[in-house]
C-alpha positions in Angstrom: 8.2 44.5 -80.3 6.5 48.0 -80.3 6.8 50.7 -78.0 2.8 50.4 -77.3 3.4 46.4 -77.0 5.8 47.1 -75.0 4.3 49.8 -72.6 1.3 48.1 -72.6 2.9 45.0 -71.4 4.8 46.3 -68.8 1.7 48.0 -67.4 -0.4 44.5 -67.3 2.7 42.8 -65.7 3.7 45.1 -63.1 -0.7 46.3 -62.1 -2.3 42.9 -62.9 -0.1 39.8 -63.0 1.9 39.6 -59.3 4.4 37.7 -59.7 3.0 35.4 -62.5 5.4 35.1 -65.2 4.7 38.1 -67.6 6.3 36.1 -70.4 3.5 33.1 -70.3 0.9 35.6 -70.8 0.2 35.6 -74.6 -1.2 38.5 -76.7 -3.9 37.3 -77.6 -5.4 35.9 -74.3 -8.1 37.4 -73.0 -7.3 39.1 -69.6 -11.2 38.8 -68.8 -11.5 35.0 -69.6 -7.8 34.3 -68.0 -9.1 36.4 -64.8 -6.1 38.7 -65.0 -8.0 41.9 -65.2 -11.7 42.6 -63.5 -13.8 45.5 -64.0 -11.9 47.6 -61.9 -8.6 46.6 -63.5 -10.6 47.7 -67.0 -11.0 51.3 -65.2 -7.3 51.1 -64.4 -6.2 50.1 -67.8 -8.0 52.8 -68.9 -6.8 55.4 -67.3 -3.0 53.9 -68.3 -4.2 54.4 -72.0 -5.9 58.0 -71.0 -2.5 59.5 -69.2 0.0 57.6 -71.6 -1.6 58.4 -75.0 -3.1 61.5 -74.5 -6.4 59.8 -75.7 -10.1 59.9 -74.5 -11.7 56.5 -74.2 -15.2 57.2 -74.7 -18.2 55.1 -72.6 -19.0 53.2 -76.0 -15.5 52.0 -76.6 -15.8 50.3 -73.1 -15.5 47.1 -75.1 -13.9 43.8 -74.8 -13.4 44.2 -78.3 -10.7 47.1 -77.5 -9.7 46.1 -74.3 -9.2 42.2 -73.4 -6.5 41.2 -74.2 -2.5 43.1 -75.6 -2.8 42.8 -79.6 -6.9 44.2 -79.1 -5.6 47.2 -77.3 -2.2 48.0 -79.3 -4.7 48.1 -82.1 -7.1 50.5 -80.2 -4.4 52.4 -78.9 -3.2 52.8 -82.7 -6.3 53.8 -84.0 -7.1 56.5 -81.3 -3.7 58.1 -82.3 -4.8 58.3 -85.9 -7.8 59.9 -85.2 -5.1 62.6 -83.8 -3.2 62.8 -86.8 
């Protein structure tokens, strides 16, 4: 497992799941569709990625395609540190 998988995980576990077991949620499920994360919890994971990465998350990128589930944003995540590089 990756740092970012793993970072990312734990952040989803201990802000979204409450006391469901972290393990059953799958990577690719969609927190939207699975109602583990609302629009609020998308301004919260945000600012996770933001403070964590030492990324900006621009309005357009406000996507599900980046943000709904744990293998969309590890591969967000990973392209916002290349453009870094």
């Amino acid at each position: 497992m990756s740092s970012i998988q793993t970072d990312v995980r734990n952040f989803v576990a201990e802000n979204f799941l409450f006391g469901d077991d972290p393990e059953s949620l799958l990577n690719n499920d969609s927190f939207l569709e699975t109602g583990i994360i609302d629009s609020t919890g998308v301004l919260e994971l945000v600012s996770f990625i933001e403070e964590k990465y030492s990324v900006e998350v621009d309005d357009d990128e406000l996507i599900p395609e980046n943000l709904d589930s744990i293998d969309q944003l590890i591969n967000f995540i990973e392209s916002k540190l290349k453009e870094l590089q």
